[in-house]
C-alpha positions as CSV (number, residue, x, y, z in Angstrom):
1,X,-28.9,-42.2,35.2
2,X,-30.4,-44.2,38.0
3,X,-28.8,-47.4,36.9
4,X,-25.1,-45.4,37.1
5,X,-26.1,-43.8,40.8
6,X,-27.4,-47.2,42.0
7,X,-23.6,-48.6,40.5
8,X,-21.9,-46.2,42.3
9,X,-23.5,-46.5,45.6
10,X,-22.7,-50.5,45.3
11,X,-19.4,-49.8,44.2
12,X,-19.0,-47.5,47.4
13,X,-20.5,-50.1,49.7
14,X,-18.7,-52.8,48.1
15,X,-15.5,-50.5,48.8
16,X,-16.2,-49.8,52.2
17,X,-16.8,-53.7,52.6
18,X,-13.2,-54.6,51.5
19,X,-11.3,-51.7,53.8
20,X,-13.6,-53.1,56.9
21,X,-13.0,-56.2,56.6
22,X,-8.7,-55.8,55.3
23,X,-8.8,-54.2,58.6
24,X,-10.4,-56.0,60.9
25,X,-7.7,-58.9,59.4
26,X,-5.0,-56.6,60.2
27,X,-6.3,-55.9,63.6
28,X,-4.5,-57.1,66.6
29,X,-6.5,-60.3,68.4
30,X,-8.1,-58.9,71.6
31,X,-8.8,-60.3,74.9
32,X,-12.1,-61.3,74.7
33,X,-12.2,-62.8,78.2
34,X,-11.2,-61.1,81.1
35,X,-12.4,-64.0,83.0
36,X,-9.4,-66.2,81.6
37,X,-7.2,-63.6,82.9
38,X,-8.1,-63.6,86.4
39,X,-8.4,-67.7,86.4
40,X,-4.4,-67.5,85.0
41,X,-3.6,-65.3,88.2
42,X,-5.3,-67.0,90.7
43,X,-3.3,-70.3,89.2
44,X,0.1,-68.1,89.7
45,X,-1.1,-67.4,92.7
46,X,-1.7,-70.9,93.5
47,X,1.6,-72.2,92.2
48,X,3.6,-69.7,94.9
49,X,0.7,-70.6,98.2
50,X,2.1,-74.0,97.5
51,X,6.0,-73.4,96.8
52,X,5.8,-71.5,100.8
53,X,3.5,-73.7,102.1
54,X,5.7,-77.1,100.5
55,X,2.1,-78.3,99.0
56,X,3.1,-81.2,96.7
57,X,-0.1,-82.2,95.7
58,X,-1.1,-78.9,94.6
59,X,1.8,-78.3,93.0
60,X,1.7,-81.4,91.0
61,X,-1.3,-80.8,90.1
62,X,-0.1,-77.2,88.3
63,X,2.5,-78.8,86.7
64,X,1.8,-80.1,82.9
65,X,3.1,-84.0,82.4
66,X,5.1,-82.0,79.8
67,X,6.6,-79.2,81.7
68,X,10.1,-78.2,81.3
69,X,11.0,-76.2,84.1
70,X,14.3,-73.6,84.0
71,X,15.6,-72.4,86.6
72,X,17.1,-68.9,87.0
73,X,20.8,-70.4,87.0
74,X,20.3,-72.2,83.4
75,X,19.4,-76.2,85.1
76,X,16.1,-77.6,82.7
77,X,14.0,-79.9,84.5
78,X,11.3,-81.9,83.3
79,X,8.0,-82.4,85.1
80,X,9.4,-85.6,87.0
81,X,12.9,-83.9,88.1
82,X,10.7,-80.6,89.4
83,X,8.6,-82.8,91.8
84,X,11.5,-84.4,93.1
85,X,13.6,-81.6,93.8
86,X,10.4,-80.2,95.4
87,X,9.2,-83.3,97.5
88,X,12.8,-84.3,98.1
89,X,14.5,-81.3,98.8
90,X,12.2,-78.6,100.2
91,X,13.8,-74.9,99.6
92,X,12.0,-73.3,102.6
93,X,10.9,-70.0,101.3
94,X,10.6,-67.3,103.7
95,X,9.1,-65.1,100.9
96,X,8.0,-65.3,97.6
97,X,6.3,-62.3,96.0
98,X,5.8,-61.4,92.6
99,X,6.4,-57.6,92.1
100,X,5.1,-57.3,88.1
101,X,3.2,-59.5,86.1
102,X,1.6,-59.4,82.7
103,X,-1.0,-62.0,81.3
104,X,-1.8,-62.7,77.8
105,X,-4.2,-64.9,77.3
106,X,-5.0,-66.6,73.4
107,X,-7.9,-69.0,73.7
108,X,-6.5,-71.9,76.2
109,X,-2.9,-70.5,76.0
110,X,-1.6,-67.8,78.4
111,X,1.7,-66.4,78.8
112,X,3.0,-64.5,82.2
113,X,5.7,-62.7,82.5
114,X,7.1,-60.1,84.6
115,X,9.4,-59.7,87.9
116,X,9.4,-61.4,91.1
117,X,11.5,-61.7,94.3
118,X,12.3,-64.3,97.0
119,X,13.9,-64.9,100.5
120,X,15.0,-68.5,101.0
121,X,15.6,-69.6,104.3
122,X,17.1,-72.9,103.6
123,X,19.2,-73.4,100.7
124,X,22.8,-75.4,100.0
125,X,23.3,-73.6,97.0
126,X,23.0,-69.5,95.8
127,X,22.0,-66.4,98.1
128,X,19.3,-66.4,100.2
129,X,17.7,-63.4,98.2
130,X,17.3,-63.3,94.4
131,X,15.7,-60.8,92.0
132,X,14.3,-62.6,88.7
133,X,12.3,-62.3,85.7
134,X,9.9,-65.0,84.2
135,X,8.3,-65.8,81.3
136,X,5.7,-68.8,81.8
137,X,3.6,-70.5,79.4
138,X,0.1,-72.2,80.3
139,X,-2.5,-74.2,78.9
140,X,-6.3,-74.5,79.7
141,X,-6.9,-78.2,80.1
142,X,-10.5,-79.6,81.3
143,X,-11.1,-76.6,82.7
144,X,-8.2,-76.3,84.6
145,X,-4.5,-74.2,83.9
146,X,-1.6,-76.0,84.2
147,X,1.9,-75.0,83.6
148,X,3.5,-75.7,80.3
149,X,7.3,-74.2,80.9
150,X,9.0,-72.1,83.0
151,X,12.1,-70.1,82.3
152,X,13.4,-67.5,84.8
153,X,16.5,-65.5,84.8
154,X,18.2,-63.5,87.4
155,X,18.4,-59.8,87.5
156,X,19.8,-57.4,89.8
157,X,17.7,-55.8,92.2
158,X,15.1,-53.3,90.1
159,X,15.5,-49.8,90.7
160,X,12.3,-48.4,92.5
């Protein structure tokens, strides 16, 4: 009788085992590092101090070698083309601000997205103010993100 009892409670555990651990599989990765998070931020916030402030060294140093950068009116740029539009042809921003942003960070991978508006104050091409999304892609490299791809697209102006 004690044998079939001590069977049963092992079958039970074993059981429970199983279901834990099929569940913990099914289980949606978390977030384990908020940290991440805020380092990913303080990069996006990086990126748009130096597009207003026409910092090329910063900026280059954001950018990924393999970047591919595109733009809200469909051009693709690679890492080369970006920085020379940028060093060559400043687009004076009189604002830049991003209005809603999510981060999702995987181990050294993050993804941003969300809504942002800007003012430009010199430009020889589109209207001076443009309503986007984005969707960005970065990668944790020596300690450092840097900006994999970039693709924006232009939206009308959000309802508030």
């Amino acid at each position: 009788m004690c044998a079939m009892r001590g069977l049963a409670i092992n079958a039970v555990l074993a059981m429970g085992l199983a279901l834990s651990g099929a569940g913990a599989i099914a289980q949606p990765a978390r977030n384990p590092s908020a940290a991440s998070e805020q380092e990913v931020r303080a990069a996006e916030a990086l990126r748009l101090k130096a597009f207003l402030d026409h910092d090329v060294k910063t900026m280059a140093a954001l950018m990924a070698d393999e970047l591919v950068h595109t733009t809200s009116d469909g051009r693709t740029r690679d890492k080369s083309q970006f920085m020379a539009d940028f060093a060559n042809r400043p687009t004076a921003f009189s604002q830049f601000v991003t209005d809603q942003m999510d981060v999702i960070v995987i181990g050294d991978v993050a993804i941003t997205r969300g809504r942002y508006h800007n003012v430009v104050a010199q430009r020889s091409y589109g209207t001076p103010l443009k309503y986007a999304r984005f969707l960005r892609v970065w990668a944790r490299r020596d300690g450092a993100w840097q900006l994999m791809s970039h693709q924006a697209t232009e939206v009308g102006r959000p309802d508030k």
